[in-house]
Structure formats: C-alpha cells, structure tokens
LOVEXDREN-418205 format. One record per residue (C-alpha): residue number from 0; residue in three letters; x, z, y. Coordinates in nm, 4 decimals. Layout:
% residues N
@num:NUM, residu:ALA, u:X, w:Z, v:Y
...
END
This chain:
% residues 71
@num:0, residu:UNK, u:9.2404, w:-10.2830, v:-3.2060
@num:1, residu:UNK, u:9.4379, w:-10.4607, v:-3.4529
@num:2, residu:UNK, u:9.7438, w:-10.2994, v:-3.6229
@num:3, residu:UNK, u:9.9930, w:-10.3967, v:-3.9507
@num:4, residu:UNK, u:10.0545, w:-10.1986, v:-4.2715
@num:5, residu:UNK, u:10.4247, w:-10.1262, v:-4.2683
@num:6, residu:UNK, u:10.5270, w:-10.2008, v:-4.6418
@num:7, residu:UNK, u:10.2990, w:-10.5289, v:-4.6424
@num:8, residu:UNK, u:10.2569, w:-10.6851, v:-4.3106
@num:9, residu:UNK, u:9.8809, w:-10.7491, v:-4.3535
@num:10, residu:UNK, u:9.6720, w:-10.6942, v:-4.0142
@num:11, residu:UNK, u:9.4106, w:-10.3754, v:-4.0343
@num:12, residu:UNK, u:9.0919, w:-10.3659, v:-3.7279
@num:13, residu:UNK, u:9.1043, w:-9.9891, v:-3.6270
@num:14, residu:UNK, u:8.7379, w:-9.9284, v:-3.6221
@num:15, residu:UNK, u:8.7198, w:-9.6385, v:-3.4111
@num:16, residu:UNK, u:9.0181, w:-9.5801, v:-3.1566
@num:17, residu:UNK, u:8.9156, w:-9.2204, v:-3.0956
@num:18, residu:UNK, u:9.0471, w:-9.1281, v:-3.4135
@num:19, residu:UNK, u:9.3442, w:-9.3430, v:-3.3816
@num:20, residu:UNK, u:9.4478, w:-9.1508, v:-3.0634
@num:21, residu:UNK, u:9.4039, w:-8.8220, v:-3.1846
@num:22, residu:UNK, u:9.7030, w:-8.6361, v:-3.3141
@num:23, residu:UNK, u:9.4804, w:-8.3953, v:-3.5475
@num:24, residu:UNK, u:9.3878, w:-8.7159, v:-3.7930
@num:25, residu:UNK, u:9.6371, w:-8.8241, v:-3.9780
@num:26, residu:UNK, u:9.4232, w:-9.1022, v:-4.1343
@num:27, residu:UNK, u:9.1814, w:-9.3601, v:-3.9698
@num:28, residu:UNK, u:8.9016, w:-9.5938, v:-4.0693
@num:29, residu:UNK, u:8.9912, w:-9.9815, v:-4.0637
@num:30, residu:UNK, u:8.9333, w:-10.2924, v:-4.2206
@num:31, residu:UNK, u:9.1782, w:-10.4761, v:-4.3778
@num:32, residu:UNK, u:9.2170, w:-10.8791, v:-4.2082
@num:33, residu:UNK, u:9.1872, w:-11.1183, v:-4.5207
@num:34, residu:UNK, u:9.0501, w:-11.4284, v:-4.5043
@num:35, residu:UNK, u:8.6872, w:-11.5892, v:-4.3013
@num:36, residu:UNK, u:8.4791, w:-11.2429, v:-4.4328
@num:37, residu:UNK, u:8.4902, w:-10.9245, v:-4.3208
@num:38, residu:UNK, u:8.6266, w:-10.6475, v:-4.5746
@num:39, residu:UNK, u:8.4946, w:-10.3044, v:-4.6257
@num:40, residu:UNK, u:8.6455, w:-10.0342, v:-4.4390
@num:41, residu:UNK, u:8.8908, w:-9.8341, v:-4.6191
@num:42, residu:UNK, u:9.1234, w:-9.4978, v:-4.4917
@num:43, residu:UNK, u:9.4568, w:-9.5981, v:-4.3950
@num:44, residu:UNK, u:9.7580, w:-9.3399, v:-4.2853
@num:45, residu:UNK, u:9.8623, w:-9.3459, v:-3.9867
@num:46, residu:UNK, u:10.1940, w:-9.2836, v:-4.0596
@num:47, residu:UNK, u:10.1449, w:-9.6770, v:-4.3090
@num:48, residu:UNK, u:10.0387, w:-9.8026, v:-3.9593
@num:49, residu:UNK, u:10.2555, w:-9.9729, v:-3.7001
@num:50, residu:UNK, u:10.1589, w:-10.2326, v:-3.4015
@num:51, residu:UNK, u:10.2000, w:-10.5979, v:-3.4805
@num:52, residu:UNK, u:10.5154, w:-10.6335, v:-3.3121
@num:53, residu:UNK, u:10.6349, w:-10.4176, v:-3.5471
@num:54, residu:UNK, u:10.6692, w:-10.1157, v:-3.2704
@num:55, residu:UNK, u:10.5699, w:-9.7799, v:-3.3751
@num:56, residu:UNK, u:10.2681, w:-9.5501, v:-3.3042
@num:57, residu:UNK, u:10.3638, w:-9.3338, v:-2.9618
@num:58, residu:UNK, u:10.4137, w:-8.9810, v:-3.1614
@num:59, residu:UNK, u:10.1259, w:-8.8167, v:-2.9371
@num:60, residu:UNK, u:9.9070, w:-9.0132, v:-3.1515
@num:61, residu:UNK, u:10.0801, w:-8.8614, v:-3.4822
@num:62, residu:UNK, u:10.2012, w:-8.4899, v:-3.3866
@num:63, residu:UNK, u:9.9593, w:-8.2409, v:-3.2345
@num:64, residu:UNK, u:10.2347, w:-8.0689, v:-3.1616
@num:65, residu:UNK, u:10.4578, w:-8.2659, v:-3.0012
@num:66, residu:UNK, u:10.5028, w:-8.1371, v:-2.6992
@num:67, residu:UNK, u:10.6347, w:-7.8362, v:-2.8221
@num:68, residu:UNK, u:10.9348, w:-7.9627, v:-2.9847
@num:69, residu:UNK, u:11.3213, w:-7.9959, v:-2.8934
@num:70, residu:UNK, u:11.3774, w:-8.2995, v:-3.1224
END
C-alpha cells in the first residue's frame, strides 16, 4: 500500500499493513518511493502519514481507544 508524508508529499510503500491497521502502533515500517531503486525501509509515524489523495488515516487505525470517546 502506498501512502504520502504530510509535510513533503513524497510516496512511502507500507511494508506490512498489519501494523498499519492496528491502533496500538503508532509507527510503521515503509520504504520511501525515490527514483528506479528500491530504498531501505525506515519507521515512519503514522500520524506523518496520509493517503495520496491527501485524505487522512480512518482514526481506528490511530486511537485504540476510539470508540470510547465523545469527541
């Protein structure tokens, strides 16, 4: 799955959705998209972390708890 750093617009290949989805991670492994060859992967916050259309993560995939609050 391929999602964009906020603050620079560069694409980042989530390497393993599972910890994407879960709420109890706030960071996940990905490699950043530059270029023909394929970067290392690096942590990236999920919070840094939007989808290319520039639409946020749902907030079950941020808050644990989310469920449980009024706001």
């Amino acid at each position: 799955m391929l999602l964009q750093l906020k603050d620079t617009g560069e694409l980042v290949k989530i390497l393993e959705i599972q910890e994407l989805l879960d709420p109890n991670n706030d960071v996940v492994q990905g490699r950043q998209q530059e270029g023909e060859e394929e970067q290392p992967p690096n942590p990236f916050k999920k919070e840094n972390l939007v989808f290319p259309s520039g639409e946020v993560l749902p907030r079950c995939w941020l808050d644990a708890n989310y469920r449980h609050d009024n706001a």
